[in-house]
PDB file with one MODEL, atoms N, CA, C and O in Angstrom:
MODEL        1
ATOM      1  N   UNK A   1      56.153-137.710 -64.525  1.00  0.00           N
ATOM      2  CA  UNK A   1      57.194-138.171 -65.408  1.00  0.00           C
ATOM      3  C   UNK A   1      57.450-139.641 -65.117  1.00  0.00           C
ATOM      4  O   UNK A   1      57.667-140.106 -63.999  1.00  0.00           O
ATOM      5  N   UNK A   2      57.401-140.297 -66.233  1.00  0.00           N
ATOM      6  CA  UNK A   2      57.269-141.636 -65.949  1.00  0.00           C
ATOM      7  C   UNK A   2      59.388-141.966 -67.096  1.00  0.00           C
ATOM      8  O   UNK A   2      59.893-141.479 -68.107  1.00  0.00           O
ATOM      9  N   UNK A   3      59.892-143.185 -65.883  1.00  0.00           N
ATOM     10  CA  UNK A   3      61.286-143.337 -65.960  1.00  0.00           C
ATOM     11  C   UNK A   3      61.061-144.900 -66.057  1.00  0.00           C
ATOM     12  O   UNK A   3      60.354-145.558 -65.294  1.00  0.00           O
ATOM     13  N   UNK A   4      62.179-145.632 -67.712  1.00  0.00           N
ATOM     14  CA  UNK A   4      62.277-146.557 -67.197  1.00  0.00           C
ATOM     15  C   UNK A   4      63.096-147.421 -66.018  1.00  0.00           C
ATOM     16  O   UNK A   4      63.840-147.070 -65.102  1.00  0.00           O
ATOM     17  N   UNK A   5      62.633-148.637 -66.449  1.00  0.00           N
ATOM     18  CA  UNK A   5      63.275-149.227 -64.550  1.00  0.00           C
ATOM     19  C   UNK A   5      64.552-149.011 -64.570  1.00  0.00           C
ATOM     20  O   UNK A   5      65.242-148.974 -65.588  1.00  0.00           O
ATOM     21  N   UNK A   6      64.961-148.843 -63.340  1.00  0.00           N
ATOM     22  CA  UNK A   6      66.575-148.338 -63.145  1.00  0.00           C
ATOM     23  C   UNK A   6      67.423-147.611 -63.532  1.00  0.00           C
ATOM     24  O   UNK A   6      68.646-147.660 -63.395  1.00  0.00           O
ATOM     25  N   UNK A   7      66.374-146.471 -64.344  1.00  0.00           N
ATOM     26  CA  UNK A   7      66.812-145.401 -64.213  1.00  0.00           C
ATOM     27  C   UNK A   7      66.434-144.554 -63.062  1.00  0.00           C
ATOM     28  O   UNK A   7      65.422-144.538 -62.361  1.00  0.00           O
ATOM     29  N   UNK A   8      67.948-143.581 -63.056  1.00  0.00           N
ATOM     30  CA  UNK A   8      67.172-142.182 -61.792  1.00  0.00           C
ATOM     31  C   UNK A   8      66.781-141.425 -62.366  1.00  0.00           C
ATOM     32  O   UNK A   8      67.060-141.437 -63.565  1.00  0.00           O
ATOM     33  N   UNK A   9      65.623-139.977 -61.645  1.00  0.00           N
ATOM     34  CA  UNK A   9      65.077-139.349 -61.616  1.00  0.00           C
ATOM     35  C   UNK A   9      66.423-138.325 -61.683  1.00  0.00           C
ATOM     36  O   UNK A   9      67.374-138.581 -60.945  1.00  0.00           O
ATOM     37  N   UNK A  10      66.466-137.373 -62.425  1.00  0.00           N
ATOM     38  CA  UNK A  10      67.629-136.072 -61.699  1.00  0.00           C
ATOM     39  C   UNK A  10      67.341-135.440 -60.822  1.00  0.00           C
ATOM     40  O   UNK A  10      66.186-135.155 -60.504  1.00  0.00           O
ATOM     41  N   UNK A  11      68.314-135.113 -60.283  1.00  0.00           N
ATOM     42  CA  UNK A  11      67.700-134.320 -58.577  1.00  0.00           C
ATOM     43  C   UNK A  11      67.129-132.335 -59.361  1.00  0.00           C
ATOM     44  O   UNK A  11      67.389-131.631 -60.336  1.00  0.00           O
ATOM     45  N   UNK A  12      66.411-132.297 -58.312  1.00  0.00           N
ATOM     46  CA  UNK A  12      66.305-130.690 -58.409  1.00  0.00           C
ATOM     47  C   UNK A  12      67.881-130.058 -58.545  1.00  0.00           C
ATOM     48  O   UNK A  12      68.824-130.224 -57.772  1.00  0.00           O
ATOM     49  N   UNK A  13      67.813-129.148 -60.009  1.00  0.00           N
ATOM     50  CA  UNK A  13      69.264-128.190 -59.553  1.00  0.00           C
ATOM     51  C   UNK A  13      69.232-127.693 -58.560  1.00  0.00           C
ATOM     52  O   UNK A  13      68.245-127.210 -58.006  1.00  0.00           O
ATOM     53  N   UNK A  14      71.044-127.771 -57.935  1.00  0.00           N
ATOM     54  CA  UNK A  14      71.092-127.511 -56.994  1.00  0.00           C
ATOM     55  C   UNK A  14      71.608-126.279 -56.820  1.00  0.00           C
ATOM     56  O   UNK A  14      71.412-125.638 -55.787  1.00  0.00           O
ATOM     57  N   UNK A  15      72.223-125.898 -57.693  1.00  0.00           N
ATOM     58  CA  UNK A  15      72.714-124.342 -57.799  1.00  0.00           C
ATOM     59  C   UNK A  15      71.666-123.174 -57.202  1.00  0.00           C
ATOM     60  O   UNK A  15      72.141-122.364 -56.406  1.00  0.00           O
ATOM     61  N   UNK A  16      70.688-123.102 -57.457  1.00  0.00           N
ATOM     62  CA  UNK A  16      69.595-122.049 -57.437  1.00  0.00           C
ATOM     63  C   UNK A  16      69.327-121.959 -55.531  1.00  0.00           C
ATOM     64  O   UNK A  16      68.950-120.966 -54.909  1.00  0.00           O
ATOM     65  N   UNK A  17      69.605-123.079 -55.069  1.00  0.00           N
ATOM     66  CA  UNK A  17      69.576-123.226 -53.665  1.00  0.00           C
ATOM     67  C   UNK A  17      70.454-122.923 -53.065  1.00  0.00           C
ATOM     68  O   UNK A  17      70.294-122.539 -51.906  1.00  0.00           O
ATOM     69  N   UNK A  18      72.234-123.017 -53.898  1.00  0.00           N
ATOM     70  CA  UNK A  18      73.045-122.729 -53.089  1.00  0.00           C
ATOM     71  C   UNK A  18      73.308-121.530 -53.567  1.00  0.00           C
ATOM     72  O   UNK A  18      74.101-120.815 -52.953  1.00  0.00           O
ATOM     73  N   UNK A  19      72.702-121.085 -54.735  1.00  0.00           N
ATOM     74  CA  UNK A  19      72.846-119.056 -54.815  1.00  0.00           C
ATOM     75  C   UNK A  19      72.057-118.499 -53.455  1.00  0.00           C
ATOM     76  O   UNK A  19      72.554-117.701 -52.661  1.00  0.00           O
ATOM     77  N   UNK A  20      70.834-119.035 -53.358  1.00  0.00           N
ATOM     78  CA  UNK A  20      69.406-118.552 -52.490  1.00  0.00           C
ATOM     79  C   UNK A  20      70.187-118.578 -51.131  1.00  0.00           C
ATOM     80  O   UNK A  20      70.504-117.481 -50.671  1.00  0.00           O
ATOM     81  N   UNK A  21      70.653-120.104 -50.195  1.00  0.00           N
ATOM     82  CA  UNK A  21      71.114-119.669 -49.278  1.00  0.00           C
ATOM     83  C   UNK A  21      72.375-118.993 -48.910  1.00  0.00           C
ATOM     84  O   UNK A  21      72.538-118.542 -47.777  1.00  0.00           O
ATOM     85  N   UNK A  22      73.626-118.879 -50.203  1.00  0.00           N
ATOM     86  CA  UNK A  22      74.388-117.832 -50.191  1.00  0.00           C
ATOM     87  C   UNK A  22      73.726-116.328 -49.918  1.00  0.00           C
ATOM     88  O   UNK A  22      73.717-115.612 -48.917  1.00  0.00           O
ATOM     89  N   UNK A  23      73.329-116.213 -50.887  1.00  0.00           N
ATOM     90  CA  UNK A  23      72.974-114.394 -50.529  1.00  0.00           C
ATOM     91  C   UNK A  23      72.077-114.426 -49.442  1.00  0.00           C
ATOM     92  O   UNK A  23      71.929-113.291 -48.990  1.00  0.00           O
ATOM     93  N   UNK A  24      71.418-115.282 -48.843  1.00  0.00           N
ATOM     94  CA  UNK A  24      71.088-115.139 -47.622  1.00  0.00           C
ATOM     95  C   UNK A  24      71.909-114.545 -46.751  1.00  0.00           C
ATOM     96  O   UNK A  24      71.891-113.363 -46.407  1.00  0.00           O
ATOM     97  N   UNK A  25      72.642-115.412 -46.398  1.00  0.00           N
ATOM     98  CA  UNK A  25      73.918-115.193 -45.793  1.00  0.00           C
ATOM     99  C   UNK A  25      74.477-113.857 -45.521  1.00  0.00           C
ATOM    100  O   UNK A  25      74.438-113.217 -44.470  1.00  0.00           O
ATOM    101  N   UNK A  26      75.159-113.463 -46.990  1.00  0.00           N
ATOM    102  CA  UNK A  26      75.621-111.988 -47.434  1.00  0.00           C
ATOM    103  C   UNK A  26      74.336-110.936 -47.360  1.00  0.00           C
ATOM    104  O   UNK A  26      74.597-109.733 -47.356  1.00  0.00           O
ATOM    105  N   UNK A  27      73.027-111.350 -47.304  1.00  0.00           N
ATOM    106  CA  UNK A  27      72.313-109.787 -47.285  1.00  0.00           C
ATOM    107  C   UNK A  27      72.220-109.456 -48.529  1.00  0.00           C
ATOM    108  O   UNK A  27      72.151-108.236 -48.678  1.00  0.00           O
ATOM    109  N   UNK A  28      72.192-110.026 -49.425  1.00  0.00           N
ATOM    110  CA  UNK A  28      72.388-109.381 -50.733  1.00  0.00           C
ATOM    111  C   UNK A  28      71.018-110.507 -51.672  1.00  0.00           C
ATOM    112  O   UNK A  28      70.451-111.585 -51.498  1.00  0.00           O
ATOM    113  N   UNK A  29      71.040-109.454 -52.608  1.00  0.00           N
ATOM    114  CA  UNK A  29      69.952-110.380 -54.019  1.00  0.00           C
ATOM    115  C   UNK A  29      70.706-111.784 -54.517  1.00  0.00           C
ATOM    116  O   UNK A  29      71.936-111.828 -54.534  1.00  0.00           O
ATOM    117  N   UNK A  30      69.960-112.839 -54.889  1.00  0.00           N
ATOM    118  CA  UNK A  30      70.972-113.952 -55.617  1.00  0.00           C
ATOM    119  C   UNK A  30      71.148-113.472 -57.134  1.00  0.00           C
ATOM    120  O   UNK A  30      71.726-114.242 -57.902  1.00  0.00           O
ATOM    121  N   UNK A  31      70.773-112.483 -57.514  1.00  0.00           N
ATOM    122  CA  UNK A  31      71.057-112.085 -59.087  1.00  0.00           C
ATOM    123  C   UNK A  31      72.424-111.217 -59.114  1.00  0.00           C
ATOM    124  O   UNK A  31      73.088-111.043 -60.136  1.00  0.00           O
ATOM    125  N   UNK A  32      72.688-110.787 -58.054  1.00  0.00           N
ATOM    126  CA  UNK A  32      74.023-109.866 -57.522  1.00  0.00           C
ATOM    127  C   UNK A  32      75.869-110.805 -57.606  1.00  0.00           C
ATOM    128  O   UNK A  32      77.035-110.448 -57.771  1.00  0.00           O
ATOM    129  N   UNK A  33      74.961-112.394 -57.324  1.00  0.00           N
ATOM    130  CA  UNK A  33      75.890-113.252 -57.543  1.00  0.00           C
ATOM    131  C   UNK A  33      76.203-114.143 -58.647  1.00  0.00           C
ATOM    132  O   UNK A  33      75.486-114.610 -59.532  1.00  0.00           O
ATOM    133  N   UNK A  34      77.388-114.266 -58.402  1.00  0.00           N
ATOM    134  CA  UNK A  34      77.894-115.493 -59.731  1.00  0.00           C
ATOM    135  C   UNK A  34      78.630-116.927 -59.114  1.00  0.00           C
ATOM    136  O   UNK A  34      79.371-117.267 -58.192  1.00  0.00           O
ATOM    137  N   UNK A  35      77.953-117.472 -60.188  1.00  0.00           N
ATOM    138  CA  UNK A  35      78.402-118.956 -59.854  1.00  0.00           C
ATOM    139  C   UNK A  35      79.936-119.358 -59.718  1.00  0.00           C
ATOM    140  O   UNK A  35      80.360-120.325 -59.085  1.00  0.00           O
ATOM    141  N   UNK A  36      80.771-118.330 -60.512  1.00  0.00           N
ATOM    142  CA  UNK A  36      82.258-118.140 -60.755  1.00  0.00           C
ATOM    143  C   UNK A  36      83.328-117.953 -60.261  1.00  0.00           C
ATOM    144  O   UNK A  36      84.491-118.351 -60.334  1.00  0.00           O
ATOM    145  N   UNK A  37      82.179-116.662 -59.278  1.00  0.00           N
ATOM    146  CA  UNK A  37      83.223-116.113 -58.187  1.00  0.00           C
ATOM    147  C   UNK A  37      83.648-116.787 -56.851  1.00  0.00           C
ATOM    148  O   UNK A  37      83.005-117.646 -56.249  1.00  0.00           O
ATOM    149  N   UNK A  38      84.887-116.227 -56.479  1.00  0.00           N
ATOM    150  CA  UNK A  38      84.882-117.074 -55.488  1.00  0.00           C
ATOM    151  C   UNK A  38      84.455-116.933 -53.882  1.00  0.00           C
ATOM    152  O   UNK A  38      84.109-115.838 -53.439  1.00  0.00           O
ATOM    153  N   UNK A  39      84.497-117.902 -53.202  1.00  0.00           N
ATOM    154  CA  UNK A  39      83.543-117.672 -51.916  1.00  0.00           C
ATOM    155  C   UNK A  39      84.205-116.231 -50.904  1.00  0.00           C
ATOM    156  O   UNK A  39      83.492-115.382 -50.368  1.00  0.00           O
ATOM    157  N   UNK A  40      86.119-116.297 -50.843  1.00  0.00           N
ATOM    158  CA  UNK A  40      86.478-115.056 -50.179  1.00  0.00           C
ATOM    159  C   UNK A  40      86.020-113.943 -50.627  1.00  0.00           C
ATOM    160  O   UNK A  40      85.785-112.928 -49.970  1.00  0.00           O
ATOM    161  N   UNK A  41      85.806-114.208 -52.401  1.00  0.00           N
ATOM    162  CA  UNK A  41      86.134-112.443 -52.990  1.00  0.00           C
ATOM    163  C   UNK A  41      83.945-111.567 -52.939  1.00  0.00           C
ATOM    164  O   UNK A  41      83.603-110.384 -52.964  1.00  0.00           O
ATOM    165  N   UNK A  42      82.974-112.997 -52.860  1.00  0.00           N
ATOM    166  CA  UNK A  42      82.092-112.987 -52.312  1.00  0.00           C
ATOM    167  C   UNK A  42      81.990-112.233 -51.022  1.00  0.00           C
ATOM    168  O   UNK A  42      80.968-111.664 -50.639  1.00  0.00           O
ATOM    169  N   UNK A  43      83.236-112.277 -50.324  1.00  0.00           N
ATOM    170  CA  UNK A  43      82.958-111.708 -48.603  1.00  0.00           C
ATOM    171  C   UNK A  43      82.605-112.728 -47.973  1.00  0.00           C
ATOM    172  O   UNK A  43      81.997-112.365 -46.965  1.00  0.00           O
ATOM    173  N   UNK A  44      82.697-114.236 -48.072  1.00  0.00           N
ATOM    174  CA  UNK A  44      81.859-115.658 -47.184  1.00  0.00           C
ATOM    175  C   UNK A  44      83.360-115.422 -46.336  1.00  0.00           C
ATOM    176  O   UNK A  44      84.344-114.972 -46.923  1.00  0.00           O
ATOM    177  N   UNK A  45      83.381-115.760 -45.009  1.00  0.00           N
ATOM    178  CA  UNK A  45      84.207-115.589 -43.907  1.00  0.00           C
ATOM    179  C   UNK A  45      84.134-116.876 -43.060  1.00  0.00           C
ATOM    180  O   UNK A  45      83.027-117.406 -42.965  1.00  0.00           O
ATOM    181  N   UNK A  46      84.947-117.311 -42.577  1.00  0.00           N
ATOM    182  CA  UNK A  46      84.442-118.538 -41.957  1.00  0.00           C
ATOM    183  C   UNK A  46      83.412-118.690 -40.994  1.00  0.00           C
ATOM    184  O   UNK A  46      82.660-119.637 -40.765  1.00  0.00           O
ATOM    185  N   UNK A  47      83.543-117.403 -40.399  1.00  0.00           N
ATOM    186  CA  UNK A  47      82.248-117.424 -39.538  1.00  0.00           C
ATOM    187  C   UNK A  47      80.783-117.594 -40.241  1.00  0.00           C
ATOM    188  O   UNK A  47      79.931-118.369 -39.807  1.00  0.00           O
ATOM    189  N   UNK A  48      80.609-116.760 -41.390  1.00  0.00           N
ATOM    190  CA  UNK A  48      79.348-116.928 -42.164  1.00  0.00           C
ATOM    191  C   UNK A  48      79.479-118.258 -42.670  1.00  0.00           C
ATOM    192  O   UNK A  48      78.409-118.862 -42.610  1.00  0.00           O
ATOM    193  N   UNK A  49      80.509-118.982 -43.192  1.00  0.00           N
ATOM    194  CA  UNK A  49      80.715-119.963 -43.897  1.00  0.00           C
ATOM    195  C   UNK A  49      80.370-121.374 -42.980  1.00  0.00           C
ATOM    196  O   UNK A  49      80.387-122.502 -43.473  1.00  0.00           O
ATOM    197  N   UNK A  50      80.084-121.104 -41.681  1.00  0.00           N
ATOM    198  CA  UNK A  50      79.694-122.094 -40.781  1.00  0.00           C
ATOM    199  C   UNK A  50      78.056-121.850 -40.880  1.00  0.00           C
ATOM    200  O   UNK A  50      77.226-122.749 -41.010  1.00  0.00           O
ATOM    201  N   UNK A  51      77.803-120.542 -40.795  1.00  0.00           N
ATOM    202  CA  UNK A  51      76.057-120.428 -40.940  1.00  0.00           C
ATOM    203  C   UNK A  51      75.812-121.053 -42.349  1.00  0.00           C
ATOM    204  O   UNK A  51      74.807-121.737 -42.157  1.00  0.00           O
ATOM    205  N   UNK A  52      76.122-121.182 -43.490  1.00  0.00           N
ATOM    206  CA  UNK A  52      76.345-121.357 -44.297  1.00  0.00           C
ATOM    207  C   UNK A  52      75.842-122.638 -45.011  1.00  0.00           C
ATOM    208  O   UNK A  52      74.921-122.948 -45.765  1.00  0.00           O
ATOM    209  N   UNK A  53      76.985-123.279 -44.354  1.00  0.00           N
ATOM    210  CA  UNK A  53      77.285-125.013 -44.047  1.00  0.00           C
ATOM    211  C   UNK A  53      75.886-125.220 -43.552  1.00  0.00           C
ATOM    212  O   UNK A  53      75.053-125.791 -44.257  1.00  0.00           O
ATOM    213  N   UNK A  54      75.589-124.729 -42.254  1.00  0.00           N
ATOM    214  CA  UNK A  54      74.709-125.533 -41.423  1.00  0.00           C
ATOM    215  C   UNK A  54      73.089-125.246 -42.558  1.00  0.00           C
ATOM    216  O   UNK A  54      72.270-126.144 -42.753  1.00  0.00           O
ATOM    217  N   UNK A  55      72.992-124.109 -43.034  1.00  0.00           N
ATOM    218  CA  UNK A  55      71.727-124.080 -43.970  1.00  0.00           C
ATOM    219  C   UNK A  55      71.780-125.684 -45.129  1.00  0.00           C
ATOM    220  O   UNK A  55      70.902-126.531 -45.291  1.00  0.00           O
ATOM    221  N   UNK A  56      73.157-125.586 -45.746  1.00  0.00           N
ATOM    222  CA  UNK A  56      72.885-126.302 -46.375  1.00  0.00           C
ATOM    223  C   UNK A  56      72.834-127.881 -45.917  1.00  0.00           C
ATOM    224  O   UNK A  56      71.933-128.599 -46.351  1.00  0.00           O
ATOM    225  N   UNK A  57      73.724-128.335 -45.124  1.00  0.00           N
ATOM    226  CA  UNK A  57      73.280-129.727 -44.463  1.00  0.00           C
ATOM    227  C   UNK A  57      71.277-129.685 -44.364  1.00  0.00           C
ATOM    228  O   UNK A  57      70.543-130.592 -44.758  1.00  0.00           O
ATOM    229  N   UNK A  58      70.840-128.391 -43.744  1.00  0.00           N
ATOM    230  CA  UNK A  58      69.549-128.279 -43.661  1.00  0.00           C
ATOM    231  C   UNK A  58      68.557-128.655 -44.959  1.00  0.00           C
ATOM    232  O   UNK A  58      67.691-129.518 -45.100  1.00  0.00           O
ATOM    233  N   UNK A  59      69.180-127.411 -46.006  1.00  0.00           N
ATOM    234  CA  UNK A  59      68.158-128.252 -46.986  1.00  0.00           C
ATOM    235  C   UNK A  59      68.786-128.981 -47.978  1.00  0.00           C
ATOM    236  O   UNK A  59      68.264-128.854 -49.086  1.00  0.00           O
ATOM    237  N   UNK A  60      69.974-129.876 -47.898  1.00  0.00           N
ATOM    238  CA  UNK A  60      70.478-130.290 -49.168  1.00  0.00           C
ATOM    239  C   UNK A  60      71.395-131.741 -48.594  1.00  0.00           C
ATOM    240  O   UNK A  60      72.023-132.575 -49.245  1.00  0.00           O
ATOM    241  N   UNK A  61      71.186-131.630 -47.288  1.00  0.00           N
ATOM    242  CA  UNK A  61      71.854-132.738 -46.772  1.00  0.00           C
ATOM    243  C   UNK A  61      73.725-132.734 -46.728  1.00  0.00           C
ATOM    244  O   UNK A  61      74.447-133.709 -46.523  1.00  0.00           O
ATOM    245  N   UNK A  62      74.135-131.335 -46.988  1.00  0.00           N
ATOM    246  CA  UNK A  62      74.987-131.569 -47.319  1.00  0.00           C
ATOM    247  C   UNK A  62      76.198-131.551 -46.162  1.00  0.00           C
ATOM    248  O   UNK A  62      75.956-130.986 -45.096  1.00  0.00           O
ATOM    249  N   UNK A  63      77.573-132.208 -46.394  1.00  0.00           N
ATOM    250  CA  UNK A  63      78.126-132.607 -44.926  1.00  0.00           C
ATOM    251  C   UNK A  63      79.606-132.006 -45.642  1.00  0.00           C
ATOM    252  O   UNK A  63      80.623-132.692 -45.747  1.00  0.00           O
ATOM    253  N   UNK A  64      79.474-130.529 -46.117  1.00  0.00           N
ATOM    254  CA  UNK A  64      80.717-130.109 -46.495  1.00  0.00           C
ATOM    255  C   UNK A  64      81.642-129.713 -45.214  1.00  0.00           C
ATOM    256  O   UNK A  64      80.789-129.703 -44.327  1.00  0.00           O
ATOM    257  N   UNK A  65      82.889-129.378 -44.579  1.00  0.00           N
ATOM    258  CA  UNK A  65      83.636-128.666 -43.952  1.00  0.00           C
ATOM    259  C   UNK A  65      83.916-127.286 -44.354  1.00  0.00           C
ATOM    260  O   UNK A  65      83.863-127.064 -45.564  1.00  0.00           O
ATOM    261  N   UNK A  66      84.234-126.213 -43.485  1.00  0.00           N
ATOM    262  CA  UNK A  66      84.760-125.191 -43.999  1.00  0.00           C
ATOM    263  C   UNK A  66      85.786-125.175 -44.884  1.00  0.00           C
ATOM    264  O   UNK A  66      85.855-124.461 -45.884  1.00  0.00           O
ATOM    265  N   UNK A  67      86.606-125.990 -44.498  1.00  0.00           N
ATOM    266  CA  UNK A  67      87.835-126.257 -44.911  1.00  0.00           C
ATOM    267  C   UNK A  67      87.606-126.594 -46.798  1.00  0.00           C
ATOM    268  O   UNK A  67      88.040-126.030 -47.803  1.00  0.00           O
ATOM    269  N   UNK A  68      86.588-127.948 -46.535  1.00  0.00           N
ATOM    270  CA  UNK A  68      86.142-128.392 -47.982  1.00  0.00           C
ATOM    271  C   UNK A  68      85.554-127.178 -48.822  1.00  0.00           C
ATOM    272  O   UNK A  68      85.797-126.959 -50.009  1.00  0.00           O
ATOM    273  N   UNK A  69      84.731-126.426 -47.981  1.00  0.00           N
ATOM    274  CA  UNK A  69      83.881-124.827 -48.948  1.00  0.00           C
ATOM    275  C   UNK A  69      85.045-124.260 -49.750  1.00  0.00           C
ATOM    276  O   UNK A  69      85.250-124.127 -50.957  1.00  0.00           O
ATOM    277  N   UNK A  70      85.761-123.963 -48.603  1.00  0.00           N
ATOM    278  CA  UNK A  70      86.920-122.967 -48.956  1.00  0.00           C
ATOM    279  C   UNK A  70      87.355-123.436 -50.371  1.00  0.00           C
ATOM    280  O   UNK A  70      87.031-122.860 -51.410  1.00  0.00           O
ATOM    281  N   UNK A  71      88.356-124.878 -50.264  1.00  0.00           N
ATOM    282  CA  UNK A  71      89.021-125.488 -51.021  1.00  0.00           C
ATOM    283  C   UNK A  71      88.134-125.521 -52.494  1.00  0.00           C
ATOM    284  O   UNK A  71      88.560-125.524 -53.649  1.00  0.00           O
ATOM    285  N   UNK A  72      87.088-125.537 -52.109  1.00  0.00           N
ATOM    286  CA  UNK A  72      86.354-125.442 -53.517  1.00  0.00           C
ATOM    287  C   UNK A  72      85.983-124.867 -54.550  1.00  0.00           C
ATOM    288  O   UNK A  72      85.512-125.192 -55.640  1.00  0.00           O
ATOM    289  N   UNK A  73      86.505-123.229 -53.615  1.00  0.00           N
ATOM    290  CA  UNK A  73      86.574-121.994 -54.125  1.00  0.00           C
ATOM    291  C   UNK A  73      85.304-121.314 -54.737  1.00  0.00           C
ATOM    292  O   UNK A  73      85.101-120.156 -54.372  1.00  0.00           O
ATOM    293  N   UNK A  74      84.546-121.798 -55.494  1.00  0.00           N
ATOM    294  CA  UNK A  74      83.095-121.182 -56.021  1.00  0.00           C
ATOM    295  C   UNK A  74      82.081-122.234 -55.696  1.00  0.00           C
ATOM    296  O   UNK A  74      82.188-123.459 -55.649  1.00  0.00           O
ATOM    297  N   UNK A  75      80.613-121.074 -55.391  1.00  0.00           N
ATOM    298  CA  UNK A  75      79.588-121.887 -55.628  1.00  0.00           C
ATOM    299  C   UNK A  75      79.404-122.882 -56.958  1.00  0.00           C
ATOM    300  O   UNK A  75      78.557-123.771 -56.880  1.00  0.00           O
ATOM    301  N   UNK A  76      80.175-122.740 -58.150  1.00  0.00           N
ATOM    302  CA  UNK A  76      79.616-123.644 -59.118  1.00  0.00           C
ATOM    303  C   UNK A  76      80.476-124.751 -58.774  1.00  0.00           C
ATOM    304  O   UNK A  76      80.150-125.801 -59.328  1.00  0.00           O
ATOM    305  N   UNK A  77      81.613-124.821 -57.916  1.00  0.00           N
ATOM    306  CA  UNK A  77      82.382-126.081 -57.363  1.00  0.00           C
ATOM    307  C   UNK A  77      81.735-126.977 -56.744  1.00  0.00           C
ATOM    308  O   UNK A  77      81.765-128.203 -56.847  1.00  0.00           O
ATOM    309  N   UNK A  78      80.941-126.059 -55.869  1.00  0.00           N
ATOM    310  CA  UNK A  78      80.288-126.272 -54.841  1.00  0.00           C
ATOM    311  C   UNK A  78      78.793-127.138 -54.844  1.00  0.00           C
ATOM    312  O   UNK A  78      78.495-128.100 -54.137  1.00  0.00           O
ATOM    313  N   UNK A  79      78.086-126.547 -55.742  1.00  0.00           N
ATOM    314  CA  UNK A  79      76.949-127.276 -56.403  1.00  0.00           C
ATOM    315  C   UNK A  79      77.233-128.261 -57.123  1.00  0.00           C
ATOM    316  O   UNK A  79      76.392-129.132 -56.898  1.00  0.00           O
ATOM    317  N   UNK A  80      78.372-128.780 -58.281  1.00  0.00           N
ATOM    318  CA  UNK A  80      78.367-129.614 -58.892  1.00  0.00           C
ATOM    319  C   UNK A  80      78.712-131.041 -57.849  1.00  0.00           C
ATOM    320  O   UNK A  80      78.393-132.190 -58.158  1.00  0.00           O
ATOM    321  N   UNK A  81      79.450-130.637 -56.535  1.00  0.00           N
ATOM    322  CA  UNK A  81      80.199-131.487 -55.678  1.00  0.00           C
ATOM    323  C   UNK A  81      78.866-132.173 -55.558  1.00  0.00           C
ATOM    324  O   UNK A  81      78.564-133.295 -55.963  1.00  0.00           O
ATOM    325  N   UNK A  82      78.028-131.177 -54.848  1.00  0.00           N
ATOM    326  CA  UNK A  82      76.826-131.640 -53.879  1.00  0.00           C
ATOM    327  C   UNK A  82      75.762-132.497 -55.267  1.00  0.00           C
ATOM    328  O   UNK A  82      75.222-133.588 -55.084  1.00  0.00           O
ATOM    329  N   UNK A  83      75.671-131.759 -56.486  1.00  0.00           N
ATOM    330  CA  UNK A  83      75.178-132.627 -57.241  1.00  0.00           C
ATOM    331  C   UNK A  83      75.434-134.278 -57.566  1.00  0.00           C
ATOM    332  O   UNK A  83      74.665-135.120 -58.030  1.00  0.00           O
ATOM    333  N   UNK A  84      76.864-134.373 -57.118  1.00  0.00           N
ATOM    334  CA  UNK A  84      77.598-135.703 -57.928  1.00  0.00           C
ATOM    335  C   UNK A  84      76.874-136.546 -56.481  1.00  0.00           C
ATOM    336  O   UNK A  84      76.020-137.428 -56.401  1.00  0.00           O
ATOM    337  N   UNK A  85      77.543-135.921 -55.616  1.00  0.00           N
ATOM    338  CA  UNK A  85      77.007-136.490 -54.225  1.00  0.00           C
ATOM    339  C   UNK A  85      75.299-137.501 -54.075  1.00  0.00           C
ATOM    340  O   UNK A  85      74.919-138.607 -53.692  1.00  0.00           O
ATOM    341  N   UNK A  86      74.619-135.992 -54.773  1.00  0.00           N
ATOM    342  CA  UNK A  86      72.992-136.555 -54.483  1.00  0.00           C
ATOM    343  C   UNK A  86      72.830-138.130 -55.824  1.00  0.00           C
ATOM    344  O   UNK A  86      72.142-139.129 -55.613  1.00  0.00           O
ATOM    345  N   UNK A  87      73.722-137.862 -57.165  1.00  0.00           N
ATOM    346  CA  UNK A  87      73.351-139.032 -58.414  1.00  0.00           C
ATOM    347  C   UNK A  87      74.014-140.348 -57.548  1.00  0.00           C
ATOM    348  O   UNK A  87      73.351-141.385 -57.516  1.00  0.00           O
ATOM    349  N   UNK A  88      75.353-140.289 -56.832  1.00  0.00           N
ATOM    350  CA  UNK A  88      75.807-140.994 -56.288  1.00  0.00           C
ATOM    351  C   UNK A  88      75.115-142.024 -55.186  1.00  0.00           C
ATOM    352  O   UNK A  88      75.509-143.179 -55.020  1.00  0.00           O
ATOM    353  N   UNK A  89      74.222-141.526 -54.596  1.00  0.00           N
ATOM    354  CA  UNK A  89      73.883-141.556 -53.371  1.00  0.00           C
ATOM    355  C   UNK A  89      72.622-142.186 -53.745  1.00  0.00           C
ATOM    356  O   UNK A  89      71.799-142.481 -52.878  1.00  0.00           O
TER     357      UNK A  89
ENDMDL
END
């Protein structure tokens, strides 16, 4: 794919990564989940929510807090954050 100059490239969606390492997490299929729901009613606990975190700093660079997950309430919060983050950046 050819871009003119100074334009960006869009990043890979990021959603599909943060469904994948969610249900990691939970033990569960990522088709089981929704982008909607929220991370408590999911079952994410802070303890998982630190394994969590640390996957995604791993593949997504991302430098959320528990505190910030929480506050964000859903993965689709959650992905769009980390999206604005990566156009930003």
């Amino acid at each position: 794919m050819t871009t003119e100059p100074g334009t960006r490239v869009p990043p890979e969606p990021v959603e599909p990564v943060v469904m994948r390492l969610l249900a990691e997490i939970l033990y569960v299929e990522p088709e089981t989940l929704s982008l909607d729901t929220g991370f408590a009613d999911l079952g994410l606990d802070s303890i998982l929510a630190v394994e969590y975190l640390a996957q995604l700093k791993r593949e997504l660079g991302a430098t959320e807090t528990v505190e910030s997950l929480l506050d964000l309430g859903t993965p689709r919060a959650l992905a769009e954050r980390l999206r604005h983050r990566t156009l930003a950046g």
